[in-house]
C-alpha positions in Angstrom: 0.0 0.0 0.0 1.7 3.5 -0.8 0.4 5.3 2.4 2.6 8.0 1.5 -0.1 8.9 -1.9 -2.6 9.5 0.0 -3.7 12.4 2.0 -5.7 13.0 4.8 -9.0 14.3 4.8 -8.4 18.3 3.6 -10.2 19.5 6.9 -11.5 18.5 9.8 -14.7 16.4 11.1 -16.9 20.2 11.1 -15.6 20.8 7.5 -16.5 16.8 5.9 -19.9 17.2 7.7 -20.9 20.3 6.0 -20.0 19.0 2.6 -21.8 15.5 3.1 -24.6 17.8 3.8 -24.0 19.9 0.8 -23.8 16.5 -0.9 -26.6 14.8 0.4 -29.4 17.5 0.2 -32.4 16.6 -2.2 -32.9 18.8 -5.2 -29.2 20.5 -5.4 -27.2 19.0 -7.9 -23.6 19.4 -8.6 -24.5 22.5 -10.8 -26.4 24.0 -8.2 -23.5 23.5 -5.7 -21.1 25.1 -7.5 -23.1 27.9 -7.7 -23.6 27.9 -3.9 -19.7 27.3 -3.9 -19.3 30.2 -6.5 -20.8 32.2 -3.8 -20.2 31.2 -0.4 -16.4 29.6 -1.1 -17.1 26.8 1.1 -20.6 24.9 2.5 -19.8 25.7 5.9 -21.0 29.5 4.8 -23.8 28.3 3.0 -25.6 26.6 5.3 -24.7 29.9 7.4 -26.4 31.9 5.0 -29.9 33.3 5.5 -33.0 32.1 3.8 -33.8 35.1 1.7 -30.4 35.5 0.3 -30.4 31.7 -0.7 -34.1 31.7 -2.1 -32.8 35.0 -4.3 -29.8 33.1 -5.8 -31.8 29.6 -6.1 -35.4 29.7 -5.4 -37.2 28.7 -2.4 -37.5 24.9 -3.0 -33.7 24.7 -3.2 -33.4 27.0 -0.3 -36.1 25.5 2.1 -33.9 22.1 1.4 -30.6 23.4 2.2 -32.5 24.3 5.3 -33.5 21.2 6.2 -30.5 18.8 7.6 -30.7 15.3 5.9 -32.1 12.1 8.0 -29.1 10.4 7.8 -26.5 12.7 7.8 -24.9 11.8 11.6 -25.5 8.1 10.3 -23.9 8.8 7.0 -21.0 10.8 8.8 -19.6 7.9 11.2 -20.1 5.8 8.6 -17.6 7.8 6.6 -14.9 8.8 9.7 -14.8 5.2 10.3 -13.7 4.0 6.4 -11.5 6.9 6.7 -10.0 5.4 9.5 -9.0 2.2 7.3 -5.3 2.6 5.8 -5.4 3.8 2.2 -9.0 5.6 2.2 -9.3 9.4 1.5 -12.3 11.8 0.7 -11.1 14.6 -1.8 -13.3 17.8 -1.5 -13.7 20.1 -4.8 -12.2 22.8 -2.7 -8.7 20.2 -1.9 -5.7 21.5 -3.2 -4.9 17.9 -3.8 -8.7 17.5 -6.1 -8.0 16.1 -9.7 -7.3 19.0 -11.6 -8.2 17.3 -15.2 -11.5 17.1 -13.3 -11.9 20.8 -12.4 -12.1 21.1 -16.3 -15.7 19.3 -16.6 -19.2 20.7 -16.5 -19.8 18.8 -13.4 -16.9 17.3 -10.9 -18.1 15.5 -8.0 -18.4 17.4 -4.8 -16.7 14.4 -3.2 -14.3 11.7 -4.4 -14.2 8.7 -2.0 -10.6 7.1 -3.0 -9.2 4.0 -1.7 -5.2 3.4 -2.4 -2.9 6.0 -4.3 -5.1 9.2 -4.5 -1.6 10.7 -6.5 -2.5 9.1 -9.4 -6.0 10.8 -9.9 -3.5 14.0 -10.5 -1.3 12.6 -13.2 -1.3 11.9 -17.0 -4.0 9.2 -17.7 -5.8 7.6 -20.8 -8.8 5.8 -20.3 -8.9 2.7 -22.0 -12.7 1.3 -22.7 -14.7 -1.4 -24.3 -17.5 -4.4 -24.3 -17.9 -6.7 -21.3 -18.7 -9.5 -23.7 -15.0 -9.0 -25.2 -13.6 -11.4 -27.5 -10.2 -13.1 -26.4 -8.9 -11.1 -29.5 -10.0 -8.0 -27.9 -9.3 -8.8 -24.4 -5.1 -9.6 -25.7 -5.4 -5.7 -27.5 -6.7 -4.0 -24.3 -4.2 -5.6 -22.0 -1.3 -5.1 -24.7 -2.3 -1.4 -25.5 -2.6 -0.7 -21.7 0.7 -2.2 -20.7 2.6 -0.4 -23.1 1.0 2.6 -22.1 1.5 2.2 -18.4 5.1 1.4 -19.7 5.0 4.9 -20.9 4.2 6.7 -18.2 0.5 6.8 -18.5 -2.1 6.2 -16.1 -5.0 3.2 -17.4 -8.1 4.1 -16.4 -11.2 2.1 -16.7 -14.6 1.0 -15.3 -13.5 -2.3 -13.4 -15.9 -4.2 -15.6 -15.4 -7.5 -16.9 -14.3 -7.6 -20.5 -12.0 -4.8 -22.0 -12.0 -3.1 -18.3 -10.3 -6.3 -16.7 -8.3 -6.5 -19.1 -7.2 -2.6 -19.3 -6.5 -2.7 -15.5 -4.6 -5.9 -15.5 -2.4 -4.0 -18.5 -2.2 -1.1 -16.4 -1.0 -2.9 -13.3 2.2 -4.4 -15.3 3.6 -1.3 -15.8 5.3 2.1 -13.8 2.2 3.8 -14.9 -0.3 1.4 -12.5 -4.7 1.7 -12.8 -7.4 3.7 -11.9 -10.7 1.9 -11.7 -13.7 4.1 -11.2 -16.4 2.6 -9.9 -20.5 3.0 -9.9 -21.1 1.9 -6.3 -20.0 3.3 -2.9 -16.2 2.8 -2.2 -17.0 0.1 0.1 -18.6 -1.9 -1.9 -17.5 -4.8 -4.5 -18.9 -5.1 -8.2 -18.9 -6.6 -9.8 -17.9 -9.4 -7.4 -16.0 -11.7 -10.4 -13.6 -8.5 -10.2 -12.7 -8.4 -6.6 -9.6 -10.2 -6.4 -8.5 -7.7 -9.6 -10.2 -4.7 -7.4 -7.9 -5.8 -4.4 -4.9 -5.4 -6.1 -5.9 -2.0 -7.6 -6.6 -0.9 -4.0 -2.9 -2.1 -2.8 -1.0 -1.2 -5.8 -3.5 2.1 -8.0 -6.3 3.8 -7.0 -9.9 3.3 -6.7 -12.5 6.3 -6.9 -16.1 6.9 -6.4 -18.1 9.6 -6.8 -21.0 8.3 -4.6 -21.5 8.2 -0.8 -20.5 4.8 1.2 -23.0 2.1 1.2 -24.6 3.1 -2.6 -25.1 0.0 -4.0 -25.0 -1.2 -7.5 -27.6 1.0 -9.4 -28.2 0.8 -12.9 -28.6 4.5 -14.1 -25.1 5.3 -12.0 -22.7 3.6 -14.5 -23.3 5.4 -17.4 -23.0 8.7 -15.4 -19.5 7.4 -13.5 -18.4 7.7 -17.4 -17.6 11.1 -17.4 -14.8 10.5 -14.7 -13.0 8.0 -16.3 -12.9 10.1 -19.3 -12.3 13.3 -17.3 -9.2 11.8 -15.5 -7.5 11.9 -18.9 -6.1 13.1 -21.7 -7.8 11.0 -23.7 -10.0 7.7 -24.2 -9.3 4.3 -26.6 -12.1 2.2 -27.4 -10.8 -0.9 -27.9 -13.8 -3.3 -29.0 -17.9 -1.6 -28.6 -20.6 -3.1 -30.4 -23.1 -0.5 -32.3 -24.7 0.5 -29.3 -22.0 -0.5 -26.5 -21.5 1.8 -23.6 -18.0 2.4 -24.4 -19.6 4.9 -27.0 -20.9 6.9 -24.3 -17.7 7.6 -22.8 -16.1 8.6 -26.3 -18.5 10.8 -26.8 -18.0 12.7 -23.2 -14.8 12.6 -24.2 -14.9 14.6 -27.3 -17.4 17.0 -25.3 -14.6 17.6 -23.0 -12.1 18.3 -25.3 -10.4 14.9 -24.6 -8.7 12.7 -27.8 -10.9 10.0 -28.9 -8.8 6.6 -30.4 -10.5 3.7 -31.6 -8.9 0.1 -32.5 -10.7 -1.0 -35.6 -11.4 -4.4 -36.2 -12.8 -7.2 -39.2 -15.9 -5.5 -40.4 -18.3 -8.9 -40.3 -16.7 -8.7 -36.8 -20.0 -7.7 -34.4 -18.2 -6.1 -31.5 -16.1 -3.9 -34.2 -19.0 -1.5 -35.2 -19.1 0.9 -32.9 -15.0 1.5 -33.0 -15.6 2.0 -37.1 -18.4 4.8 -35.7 -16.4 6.6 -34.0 -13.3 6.3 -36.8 -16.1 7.5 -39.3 -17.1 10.4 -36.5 -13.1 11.4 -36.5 -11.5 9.0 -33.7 -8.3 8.4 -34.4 -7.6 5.0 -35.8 -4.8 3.2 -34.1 -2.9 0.4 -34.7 -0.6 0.7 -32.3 0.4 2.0 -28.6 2.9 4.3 -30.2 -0.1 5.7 -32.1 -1.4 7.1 -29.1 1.4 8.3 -27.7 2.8 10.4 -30.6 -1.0 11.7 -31.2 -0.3 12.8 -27.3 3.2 14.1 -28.0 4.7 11.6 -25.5 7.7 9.3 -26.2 7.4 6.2 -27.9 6.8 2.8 -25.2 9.9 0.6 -24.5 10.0 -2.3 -27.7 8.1 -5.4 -26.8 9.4 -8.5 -27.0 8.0 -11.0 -29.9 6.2 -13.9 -29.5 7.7 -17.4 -30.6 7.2 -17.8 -34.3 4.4 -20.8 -35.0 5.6 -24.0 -37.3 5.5 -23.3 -40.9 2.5 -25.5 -41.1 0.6 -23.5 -38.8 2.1 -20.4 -39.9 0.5 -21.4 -43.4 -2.6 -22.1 -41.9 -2.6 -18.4 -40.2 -1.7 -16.2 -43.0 -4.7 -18.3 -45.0 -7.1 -17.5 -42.3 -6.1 -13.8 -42.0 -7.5 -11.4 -40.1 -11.4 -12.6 -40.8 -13.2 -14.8 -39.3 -13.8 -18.4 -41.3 -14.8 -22.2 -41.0 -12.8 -25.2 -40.8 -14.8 -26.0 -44.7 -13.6 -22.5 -45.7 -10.0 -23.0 -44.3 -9.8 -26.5 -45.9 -10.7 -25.4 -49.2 -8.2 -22.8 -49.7 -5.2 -25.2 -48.1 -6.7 -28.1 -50.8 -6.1 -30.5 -47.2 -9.1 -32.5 -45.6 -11.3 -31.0 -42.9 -10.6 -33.4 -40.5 -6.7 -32.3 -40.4 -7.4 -28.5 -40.7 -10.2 -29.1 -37.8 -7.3 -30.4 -35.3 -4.8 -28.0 -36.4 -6.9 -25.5 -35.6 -7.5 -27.0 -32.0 -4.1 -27.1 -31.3 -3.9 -23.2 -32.4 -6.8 -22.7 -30.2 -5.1 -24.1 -27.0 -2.1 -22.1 -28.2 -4.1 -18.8 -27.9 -3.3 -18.3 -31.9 -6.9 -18.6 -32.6 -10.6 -18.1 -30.9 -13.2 -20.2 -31.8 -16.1 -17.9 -32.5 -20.1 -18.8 -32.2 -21.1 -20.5 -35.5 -18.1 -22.3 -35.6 -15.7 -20.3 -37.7 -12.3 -19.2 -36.1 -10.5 -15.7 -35.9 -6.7 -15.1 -35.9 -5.5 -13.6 -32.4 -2.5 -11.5 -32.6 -0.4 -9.6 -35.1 
């Protein structure tokens, strides 16, 4: 754990109340806090503030509920002092000097950010790297291969903690000097999805983990798609690895791009499924990459460290590679370009499979994994 990255809570117990209040009131959104902010400098002063000069800036529904102190505010506090308490856990307030500043360049930054592990990292260069939970093992080998030459670089990977192209991202991330940021939809202290939770551990010990929601939120459905403009907002930019037509992913690219971030997109076989939505966004003006160093010189960073090759497959099956391509096709289709028997193609093939040279796709046909 790097104690040493993360910092305390920016004030004391009288300060964290006043913005849990601020955070918890009904009807006052982050837009209307910042206003508040804008005016009072800190929610101490607001909830100082008398009623008539608080109905004049907001009305009197948000000013009779700023009146009001939440039900479970004292509840929701102790609940907070004591994960605090836990080694590695920070709240960052928007007015912390140590607040993410790519995040003070968004429409909307969180009032809070509840972080577990090295809060540091939510303050330098990042790239958010996205894509389908259903990934394909082709896809799943490009995310973790782009990320770890990136985090090789000096970048930051940040991602969803999904499963699919967000495991894999992290686990990229985590091989290199650049480690992971995984923001999350839930509450801080809670786990999900739980087929993640060994991955989330490590994250925890070795990057960061951030939240924008109080403790205890569980996992609610219309709070993932909003988490999106974090991960994108942490960065410099946002690679879409593998998105079906209407994947997710798409949603982040196109926060992205509305917050002036670079959108890269990994294109794919075009009777591949999960590809459309990358070749949407390359149509839309993504860049199309083919490589990590793609990234980095659209980012005017230096090139990643070379990476070393994989063993070279036996002639036969090299044969059998370069007639399969990059598209998927059957064992009848790869048979009948080779002039060999099915039977013998079908068992090459197998052996290529359990090699991790090829994925056996529904329908039966096979795709090339790799270069």
């Amino acid at each position: 754990m790097h104690a040493t990255d993360t910092p305390p809570p920016a004030a004391g117990d009288d300060a964290l109340v006043h913005w849990l209040r601020l955070q918890m009131t009904a009807g006052v959104g982050a837009l209307t806090a910042r206003r508040l902010l804008a005016r009072f400098s800190l929610p101490g002063a607001i909830f100082r503030a008398g009623q008539a000069e608080l109905r004049e800036l907001l009305g009197a529904q948000p000013a009779d509920a700023l009146a009001r102190t939440p039900p479970r505010l004292t509840a929701q506090l102790d609940a907070t002092l004591a994960w605090l308490a836990l080694p590695g856990n920070a709240v960052l307030t928007l007015g912390d000097a140590a607040y993410p500043p790519y995040l003070l360049e968004i429409p909307d930054p969180p009032l809070l950010l509840y972080v577990r592990g090295r809060a540091a990292l939510l303050s330098g260069p990042a790239l958010a790297l996205v894509g389908s939970r259903n990934a394909s093992a082709q896809g799943a080998a490009n995310a973790l291969r782009f990320a770890q030459a990136l985090s090789e670089a000096g970048l930051c990977i940040v991602s969803g903690l999904a499963l699919g192209i967000d495991a894999a991202a992290h686990e990229g991330g985590l091989r290199g000097a650049g480690s992971s940021i995984a923001v999350i939809g839930t509450g801080a202290d809670r786990q999900y999805p739980a087929a993640n939770g060994a991955l989330a551990r490590r994250i925890a010990a070795e990057g960061c983990i951030v939240s924008e929601y109080a403790l205890g939120t569980p996992a609610l459905a219309a709070n993932f798609p909003r988490r999106n403009r974090l991960i994108s907002g942490l960065a410099r930019g946002v690679l879409v690895v593998e998105a079906a037509a209407q994947s997710g992913s798409l949603i982040t690219a196109r926060l992205a791009a509305e917050q002036g971030r670079e959108v890269f997109a990994i294109p794919g076989s075009i009777h591949a499924a999960l590809a459309k939505g990358c070749h949407a966004l390359i149509k839309q003006g993504a860049k199309l990459v083919e490589t990590a160093a793609d990234v980095l010189q659209e980012l005017n960073l230096p090139a990643p460290p070379a990476a070393a090759q994989a063993p070279a497959a036996p002639a036969a099956d090299a044969a059998l590679l370069a007639l399969l391509g990059h598209d998927p096709a059957s064992a009848d289709t790869l048979a009948a370009r080779a002039g060999l028997d099915v039977a013998g193609v079908v068992g090459r093939l197998l052996a290529l499979e359990l090699d991790g040279r090829v994925e056996r796709l529904p329908g039966g046909v096979f795709q090339r994994l790799g270069d």
